[in-house]
N, CA, C and O atoms as a GROMACS GRO file, in nm:
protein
  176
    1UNK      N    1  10.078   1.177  -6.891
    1UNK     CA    2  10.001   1.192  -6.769
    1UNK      C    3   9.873   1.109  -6.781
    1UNK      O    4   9.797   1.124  -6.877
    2UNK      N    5   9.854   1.037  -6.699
    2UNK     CA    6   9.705   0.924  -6.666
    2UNK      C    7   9.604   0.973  -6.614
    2UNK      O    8   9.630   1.022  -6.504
    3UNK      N    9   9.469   0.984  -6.656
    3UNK     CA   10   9.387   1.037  -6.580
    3UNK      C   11   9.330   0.920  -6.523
    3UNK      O   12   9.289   0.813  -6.569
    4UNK      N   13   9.342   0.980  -6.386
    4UNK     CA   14   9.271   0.822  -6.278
    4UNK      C   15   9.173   0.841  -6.301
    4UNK      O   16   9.137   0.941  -6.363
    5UNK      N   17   9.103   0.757  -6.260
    5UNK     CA   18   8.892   0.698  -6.286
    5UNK      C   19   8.851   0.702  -6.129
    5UNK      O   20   8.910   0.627  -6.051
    6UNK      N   21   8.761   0.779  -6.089
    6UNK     CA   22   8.688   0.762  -5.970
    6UNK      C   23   8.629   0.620  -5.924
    6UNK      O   24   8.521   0.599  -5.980
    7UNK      N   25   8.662   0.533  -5.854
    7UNK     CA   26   8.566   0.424  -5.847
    7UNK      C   27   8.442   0.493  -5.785
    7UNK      O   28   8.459   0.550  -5.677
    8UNK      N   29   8.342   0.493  -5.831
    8UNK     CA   30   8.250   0.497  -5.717
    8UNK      C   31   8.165   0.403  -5.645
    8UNK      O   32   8.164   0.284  -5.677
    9UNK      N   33   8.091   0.451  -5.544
    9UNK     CA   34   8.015   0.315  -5.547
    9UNK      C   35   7.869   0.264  -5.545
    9UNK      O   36   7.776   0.329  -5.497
   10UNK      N   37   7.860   0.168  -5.588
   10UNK     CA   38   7.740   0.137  -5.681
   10UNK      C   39   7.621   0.172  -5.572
   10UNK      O   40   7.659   0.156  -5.456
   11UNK      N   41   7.490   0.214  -5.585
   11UNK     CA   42   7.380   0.169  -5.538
   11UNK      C   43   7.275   0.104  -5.585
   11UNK      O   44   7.198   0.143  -5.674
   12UNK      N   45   7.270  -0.012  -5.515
   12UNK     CA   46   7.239  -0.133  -5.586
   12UNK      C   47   7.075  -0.072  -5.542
   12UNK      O   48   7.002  -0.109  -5.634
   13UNK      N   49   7.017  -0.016  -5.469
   13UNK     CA   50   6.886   0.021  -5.450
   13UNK      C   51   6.835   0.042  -5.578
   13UNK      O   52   6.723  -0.003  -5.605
   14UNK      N   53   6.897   0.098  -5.657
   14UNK     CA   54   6.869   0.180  -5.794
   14UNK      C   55   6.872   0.076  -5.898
   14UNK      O   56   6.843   0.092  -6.016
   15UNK      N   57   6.915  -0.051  -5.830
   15UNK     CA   58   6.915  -0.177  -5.988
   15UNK      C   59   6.789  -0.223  -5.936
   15UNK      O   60   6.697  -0.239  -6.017
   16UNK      N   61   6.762  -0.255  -5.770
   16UNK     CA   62   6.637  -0.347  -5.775
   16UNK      C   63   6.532  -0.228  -5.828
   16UNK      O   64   6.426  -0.291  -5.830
   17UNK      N   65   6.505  -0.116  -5.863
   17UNK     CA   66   6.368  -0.016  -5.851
   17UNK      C   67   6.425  -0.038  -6.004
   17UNK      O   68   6.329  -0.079  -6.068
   18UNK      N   69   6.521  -0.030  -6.074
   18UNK     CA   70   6.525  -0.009  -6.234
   18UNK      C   71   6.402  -0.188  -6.304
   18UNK      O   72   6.319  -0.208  -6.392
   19UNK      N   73   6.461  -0.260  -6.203
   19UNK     CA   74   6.434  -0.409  -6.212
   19UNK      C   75   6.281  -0.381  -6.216
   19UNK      O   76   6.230  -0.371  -6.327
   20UNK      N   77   6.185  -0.363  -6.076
   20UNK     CA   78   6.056  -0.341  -6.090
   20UNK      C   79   6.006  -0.263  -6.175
   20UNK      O   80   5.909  -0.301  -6.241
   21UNK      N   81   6.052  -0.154  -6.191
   21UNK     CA   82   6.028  -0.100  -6.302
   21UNK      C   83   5.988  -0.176  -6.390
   21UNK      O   84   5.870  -0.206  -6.409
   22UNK      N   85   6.083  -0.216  -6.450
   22UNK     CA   86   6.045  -0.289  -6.618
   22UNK      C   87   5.969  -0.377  -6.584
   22UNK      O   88   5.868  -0.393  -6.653
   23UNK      N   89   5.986  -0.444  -6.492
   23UNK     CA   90   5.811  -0.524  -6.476
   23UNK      C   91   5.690  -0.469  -6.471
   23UNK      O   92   5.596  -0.497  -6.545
   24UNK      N   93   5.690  -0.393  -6.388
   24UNK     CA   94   5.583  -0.353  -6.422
   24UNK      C   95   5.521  -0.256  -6.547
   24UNK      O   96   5.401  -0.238  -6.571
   25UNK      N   97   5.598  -0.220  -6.597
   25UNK     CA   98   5.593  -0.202  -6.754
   25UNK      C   99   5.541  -0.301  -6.859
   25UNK      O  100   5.470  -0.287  -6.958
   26UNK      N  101   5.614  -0.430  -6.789
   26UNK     CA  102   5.531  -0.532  -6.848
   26UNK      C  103   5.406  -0.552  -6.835
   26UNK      O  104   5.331  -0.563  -6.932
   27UNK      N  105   5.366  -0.559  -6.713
   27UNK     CA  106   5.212  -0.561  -6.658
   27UNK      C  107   5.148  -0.461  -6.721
   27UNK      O  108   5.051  -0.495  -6.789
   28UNK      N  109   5.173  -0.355  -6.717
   28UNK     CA  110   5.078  -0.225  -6.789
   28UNK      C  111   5.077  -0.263  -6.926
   28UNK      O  112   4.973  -0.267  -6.992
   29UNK      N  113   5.201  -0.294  -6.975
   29UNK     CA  114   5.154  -0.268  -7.184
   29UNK      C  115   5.072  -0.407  -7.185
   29UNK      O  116   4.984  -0.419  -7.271
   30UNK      N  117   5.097  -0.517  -7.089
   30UNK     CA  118   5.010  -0.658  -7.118
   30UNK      C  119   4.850  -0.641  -7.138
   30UNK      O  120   4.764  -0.666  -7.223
   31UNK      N  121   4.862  -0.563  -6.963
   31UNK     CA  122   4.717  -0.534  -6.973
   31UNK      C  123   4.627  -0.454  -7.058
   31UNK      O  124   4.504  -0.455  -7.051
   32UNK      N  125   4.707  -0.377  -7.149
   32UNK     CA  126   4.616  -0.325  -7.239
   32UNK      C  127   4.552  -0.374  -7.361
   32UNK      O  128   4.497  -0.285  -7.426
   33UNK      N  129   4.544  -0.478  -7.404
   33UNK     CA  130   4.515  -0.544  -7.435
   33UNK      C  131   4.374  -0.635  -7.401
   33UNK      O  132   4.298  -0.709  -7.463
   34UNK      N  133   4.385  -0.595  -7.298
   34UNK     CA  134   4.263  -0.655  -7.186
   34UNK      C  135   4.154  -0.491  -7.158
   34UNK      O  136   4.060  -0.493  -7.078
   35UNK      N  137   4.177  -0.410  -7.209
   35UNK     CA  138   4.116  -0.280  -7.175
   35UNK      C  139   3.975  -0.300  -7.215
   35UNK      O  140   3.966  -0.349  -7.327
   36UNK      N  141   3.837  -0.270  -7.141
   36UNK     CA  142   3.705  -0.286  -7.200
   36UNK      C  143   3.669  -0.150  -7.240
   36UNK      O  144   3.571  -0.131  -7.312
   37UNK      N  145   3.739  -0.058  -7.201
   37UNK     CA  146   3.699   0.091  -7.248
   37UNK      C  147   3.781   0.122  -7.388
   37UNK      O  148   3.878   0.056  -7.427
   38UNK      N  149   3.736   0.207  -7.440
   38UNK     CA  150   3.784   0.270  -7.616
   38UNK      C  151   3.870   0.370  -7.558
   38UNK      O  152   3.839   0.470  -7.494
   39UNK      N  153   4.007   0.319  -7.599
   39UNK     CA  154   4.129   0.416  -7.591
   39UNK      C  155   4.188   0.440  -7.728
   39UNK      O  156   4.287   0.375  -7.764
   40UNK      N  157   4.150   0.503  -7.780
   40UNK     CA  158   4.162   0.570  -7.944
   40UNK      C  159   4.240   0.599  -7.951
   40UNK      O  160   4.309   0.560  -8.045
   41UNK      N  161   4.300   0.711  -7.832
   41UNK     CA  162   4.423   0.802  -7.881
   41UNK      C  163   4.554   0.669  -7.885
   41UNK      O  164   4.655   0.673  -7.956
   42UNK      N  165   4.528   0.593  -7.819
   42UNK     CA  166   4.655   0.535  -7.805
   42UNK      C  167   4.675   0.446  -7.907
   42UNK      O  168   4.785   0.393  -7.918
   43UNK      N  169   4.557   0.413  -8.008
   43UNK     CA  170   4.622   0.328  -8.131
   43UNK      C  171   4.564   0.401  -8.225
   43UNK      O  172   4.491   0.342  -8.305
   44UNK      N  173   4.583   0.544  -8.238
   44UNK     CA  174   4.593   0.577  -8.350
   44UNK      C  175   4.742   0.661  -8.427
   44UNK      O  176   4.741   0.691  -8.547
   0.00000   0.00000   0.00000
């Protein structure tokens, strides 16, 4: 006996927001680097 596979179907809404996402992830960890205030907790 075969178990069939549901196709479902894709929502591509959810690739372009996964997409911005990680950019802007990029932008945030870049910019820290650029921070003029003392953020301790985060590199210790």
């Amino acid at each position: 006996m075969k178990a069939q596979l549901h196709k479902t179907e894709r929502i591509h809404a959810l690739d372009s927001l996964r997409a911005i996402m990680m950019l802007l992830g990029i932008v945030i960890h870049s910019a820290i680097a650029y921070f003029v205030t003392d953020i301790g907790f985060y590199f210790t």
